[in-house]
VOGU-14437 format. One record per residue (C-alpha): residue in one letter; x, y, z. Coordinates in steps of 0.05 Angstrom, whole numbers. Example, Ala and Ser with C-alpha at 12.3 -4.5 7.8 and 13.67 -1.06 7.14 Angstrom:
! VOGU-14437
A_246_-90_156
S_273_-21_143
***
This chain:
! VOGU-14437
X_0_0_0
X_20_72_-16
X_30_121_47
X_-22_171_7
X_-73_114_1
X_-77_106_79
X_-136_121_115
X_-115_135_190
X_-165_142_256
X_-130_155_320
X_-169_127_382
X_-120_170_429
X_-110_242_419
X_-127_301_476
X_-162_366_482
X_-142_429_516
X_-205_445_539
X_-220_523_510
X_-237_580_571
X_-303_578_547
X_-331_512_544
X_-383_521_606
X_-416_584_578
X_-496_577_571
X_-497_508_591
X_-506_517_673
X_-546_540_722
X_-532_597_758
X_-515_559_819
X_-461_514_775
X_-437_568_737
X_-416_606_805
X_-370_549_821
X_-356_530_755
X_-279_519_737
X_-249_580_706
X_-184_603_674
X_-138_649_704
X_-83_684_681
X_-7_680_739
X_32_729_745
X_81_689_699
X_44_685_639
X_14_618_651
X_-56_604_639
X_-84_558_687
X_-151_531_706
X_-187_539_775
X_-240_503_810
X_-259_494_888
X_-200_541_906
X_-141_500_881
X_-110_510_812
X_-111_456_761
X_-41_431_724
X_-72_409_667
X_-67_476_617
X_-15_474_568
X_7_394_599
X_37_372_542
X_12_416_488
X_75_409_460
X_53_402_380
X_92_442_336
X_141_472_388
X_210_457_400
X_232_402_442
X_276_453_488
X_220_485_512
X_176_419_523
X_163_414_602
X_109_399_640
X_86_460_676
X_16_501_650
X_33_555_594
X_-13_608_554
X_-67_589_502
X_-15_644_463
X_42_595_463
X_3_531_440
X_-19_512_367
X_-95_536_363
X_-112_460_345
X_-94_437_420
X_-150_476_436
X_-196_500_373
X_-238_445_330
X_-237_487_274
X_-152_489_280
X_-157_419_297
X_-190_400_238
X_-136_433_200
X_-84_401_235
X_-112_332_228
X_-110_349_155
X_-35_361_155
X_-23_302_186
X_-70_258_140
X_-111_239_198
X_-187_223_178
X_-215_213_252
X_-193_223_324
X_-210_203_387
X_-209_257_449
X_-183_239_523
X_-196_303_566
X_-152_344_606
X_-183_387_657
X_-229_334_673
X_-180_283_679
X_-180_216_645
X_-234_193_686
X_-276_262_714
X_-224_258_775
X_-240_336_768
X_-319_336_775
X_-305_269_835
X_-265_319_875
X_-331_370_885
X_-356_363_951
X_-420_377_923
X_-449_318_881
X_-513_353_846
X_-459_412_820
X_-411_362_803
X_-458_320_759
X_-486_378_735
X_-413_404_712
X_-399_325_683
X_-459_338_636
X_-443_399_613
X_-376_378_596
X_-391_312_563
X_-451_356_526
X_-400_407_503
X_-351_348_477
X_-404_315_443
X_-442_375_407
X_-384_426_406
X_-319_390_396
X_-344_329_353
X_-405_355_327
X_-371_412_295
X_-350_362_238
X_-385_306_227
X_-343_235_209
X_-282_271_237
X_-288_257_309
X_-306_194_361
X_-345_222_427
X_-325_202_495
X_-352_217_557
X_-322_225_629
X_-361_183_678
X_-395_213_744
X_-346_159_786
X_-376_168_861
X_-435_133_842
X_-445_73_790
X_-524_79_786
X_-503_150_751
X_-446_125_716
X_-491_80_685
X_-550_128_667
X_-495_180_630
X_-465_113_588
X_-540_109_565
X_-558_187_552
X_-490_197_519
X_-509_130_478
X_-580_169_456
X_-528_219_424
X_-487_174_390
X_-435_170_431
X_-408_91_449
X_-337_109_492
X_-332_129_562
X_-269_137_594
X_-258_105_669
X_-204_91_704
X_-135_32_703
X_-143_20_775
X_-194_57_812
X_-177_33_876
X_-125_83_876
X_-169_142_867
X_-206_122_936
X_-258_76_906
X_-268_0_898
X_-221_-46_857
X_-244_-81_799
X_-256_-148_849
X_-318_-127_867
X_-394_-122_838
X_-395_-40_862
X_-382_-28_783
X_-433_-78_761
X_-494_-19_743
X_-440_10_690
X_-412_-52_671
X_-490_-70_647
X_-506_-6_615
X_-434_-11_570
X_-457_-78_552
X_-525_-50_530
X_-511_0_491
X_-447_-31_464
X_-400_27_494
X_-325_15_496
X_-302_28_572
X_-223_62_549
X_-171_56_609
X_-112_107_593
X_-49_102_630
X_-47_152_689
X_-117_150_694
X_-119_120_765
X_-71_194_780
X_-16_147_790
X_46_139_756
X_92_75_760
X_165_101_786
X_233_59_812
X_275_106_865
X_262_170_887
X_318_198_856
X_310_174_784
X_314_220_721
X_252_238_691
X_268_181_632
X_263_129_672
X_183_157_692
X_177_164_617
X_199_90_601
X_154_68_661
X_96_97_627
X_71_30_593
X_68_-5_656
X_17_21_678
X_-23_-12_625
X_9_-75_636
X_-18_-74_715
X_-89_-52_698
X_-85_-115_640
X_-62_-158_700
X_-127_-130_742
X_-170_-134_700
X_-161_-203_664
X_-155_-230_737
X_-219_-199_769
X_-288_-233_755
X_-309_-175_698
X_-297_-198_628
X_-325_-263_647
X_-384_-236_681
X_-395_-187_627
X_-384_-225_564
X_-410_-171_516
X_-358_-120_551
X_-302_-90_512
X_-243_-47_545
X_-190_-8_509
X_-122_-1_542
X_-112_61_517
X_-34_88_497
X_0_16_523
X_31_-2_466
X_34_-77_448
X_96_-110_434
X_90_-127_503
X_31_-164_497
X_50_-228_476
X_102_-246_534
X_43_-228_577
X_-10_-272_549
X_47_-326_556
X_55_-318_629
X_-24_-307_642
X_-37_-373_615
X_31_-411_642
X_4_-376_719
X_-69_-406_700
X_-44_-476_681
X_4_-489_744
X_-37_-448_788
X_-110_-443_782
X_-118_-506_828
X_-109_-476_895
X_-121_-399_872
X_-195_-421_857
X_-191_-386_785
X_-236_-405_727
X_-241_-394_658
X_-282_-448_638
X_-266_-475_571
X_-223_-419_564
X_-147_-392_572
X_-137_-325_596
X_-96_-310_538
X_-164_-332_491
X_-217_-289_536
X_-163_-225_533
X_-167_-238_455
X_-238_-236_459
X_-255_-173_492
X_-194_-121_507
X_-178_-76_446
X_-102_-65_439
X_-79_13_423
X_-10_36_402
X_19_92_374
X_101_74_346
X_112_1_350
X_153_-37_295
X_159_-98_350
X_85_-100_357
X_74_-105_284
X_120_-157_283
X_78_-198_337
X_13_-173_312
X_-7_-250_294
X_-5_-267_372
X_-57_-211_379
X_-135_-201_357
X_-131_-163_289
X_-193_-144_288
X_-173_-111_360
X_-109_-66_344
X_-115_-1_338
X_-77_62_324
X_-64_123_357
X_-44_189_345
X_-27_218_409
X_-33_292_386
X_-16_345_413
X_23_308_466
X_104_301_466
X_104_221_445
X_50_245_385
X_67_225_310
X_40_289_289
X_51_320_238
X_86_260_203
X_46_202_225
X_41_179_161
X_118_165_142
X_121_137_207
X_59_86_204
X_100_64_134
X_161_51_169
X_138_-8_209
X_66_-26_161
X_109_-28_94
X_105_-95_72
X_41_-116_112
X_-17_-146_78
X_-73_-85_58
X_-116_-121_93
X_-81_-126_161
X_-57_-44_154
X_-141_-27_138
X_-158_-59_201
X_-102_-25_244
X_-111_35_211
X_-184_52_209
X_-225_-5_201
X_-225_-32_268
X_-238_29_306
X_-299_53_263
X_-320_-15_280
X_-309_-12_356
X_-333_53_365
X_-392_54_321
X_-357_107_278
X_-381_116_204
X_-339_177_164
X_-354_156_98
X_-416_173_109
X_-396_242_110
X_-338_231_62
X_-326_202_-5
X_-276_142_19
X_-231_167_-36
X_-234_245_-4
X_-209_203_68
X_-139_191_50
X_-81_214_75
X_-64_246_8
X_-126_276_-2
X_-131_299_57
X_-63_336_66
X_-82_370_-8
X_-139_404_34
X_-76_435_85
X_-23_464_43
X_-39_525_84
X_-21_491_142
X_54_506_174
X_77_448_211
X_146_480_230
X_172_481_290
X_165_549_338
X_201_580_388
X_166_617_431
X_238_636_471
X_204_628_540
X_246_560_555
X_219_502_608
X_191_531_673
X_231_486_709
X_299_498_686
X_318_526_749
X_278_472_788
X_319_406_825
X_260_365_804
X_260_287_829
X_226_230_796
X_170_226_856
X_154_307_850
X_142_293_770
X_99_236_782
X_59_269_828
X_44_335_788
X_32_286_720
X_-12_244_761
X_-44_308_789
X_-54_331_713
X_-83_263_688
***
């Protein structure tokens, strides 16, 4: 296949949520406590809600800016692309890239609404939840149709309500919801239990993928409290790989057998070691740990059911075959510093070249329109959805790099492994 003739959907890109995204859509009560941005003394913009100041402005907005000035400290809407932050821009910048669809994970409301669960008041908080997933939905992804997958944040402190916003967001089309890789560590119960069961049932029901991102439990995996920040950035993927472990090891995907989790920004080449050892702990142990799979392994029932996201692995295309292919799917990862953008295209080559069509179709696109109920050529000619026609639409578009000669806010900071963790798991 020709890099032009690709057709790419990204199930893991991320908004900056614009200053305005509340307006007309609360009460007057909500809108008094709604969260709001603010402008430091040092130029940063950041948002506020119930006092404290949020991390999550400008967190890895780093598209289209030079690496020696990524960090991970807030910064100004005026020192971001406009697409981290502004459909229309997006759009435009999804065009450059020769990205056909994309898949949001919030900021300010963190991966899983750990914004809206730390309100002390439950009626503003759902109230707030709505009117953000309401604003994604109609705003961000109903600007264009076909170019965007809705996902809403869940209301977490209570899975009756969890379970009634899967179904309302489902009335508007919407079949993702975000939650969290290991909730227990927010506060609330582990996947072990039947406390999730309500939202479990209404995913099942109205076929709504349940996507676990790594960080989303506002921890971060770390080694010694004096490691360098690339050893937290190496760590990342673990995360994933504990929340796999979880998961396949509570009583969910068998109790749920229509359920279908994404572990969201992973990565994969991992994978088949780890469906090795699942099945090798099942064999030799399952006798005195009481665990049953039936007429299953756990490698088959993780096959089944968990969707597999990556966004640069050559390794995992090489052990795709040990995998679901109907299950693997791509990700974008814009506008955040590990994001293909705006070359995702010569990069998906370098490790696709060679591959059957078939098997780069389903990686590509295929699979996630299918997973996510996600139809863009009904909006688009197929042939107007490639990456070549759609980068003939941006030839406006700069992609170069900017300087915006402001330099990391930490430069001057003795910064440990444990302090980044915390403020990235703050952010997330």
């Amino acid at each position: 296949m020709h890099m032009n003739d690709l057709i790419l959907v990204s199930v893991d890109d991320h908004i900056v949520e614009p200053p305005d995204l509340f307006e007309g859509r609360l009460s007057p009560r909500a809108a008094e406590r709604a969260p709001h941005v603010i402008q430091t003394e040092s130029g940063r913009d950041v948002w506020m809600f119930e006092g404290k100041a949020s991390p999550s402005v400008g967190l890895n907005a780093v598209a289209g800016r030079v690496p020696e000035e990524w960090g991970l400290d807030a910064t100004a809407f005026a020192e971001m692309r406009p697409g981290c932050y502004d459909i229309k821009e997006r759009i435009r910048d999804m065009n450059a890239n020769g990205v056909l669809g994309s898949m949001n994970f919030p900021s300010l409301a963190g991966f899983c609404g750990q914004l809206f669960y730390s309100c002390t008041d439950k009626d503003i908080a759902l109230e707030l939840l709505q009117a953000y997933n309401d604003w994604h939905i109609e705003d961000w992804c109903g600007y264009a149709p076909g170019r965007m997958i809705p996902m809403i944040v869940p209301p977490v402190w209570d899975p009756e309500l969890m379970a009634a916003e899967v179904r309302r967001a489902s009335e508007k089309g919407c079949h993702s919801v975000t939650f969290s890789e290991n909730p227990e560590k927010l506060g609330l119960p582990s996947f072990h239990t039947d406390h999730w069961d309500p939202f479990w049932t209404a995913c099942c029901d109205t076929e709504t993928v349940v996507n676990l991102h790594i960080g989303s439990s506002s921890t971060m995996v770390i080694t010694s409290t004096d490691a360098p920040m690339d050893t937290l950035m190496t760590l990342q993927p673990m995360n994933i790989v504990l929340c796999a472990t979880d998961l396949l090891w509570s009583p969910v995907l068998r109790k749920f057998d229509k359920l279908k989790v994404a572990l969201s920004e992973g990565g994969i080449g991992w994978i088949p070691y780890f469906l090795e050892r699942v099945d090798h702990t099942y064999i030799n142990h399952h006798y005195w740990t009481n665990q049953d799979f039936g007429d299953k392994l756990p490698s088959e029932l993780f096959n089944e059911r968990v969707l597999t996201c990556f966004i640069d692995d050559s390794v995992g295309m090489e052990v795709r075959h040990h995998l679901n292919l109907d299950h693997i799917q791509w990700e974008c990862d814009y506008p955040h510093s590990d994001s293909t953008w705006p070359d995702a295209p010569e990069k998906v080559m370098r490790y696709m070249e060679g591959l059957p069509d078939e098997d780069i179709n389903r990686i590509t696109h295929l699979n996630a329109m299918r997973n996510y109920h996600f139809d863009p050529f009904a909006h688009r000619p197929k042939e107007q959805c490639t990456v070549g026609a759609l980068r003939a639409e941006a030839t406006d578009v700069s992609t170069e790099l900017v300087s915006y000669g402001t330099g990391k806010f930490m430069d001057d900071e003795l910064v440990t492994a444990v302090t980044l963790s915390e403020r990235m798991a703050a952010a997330r």
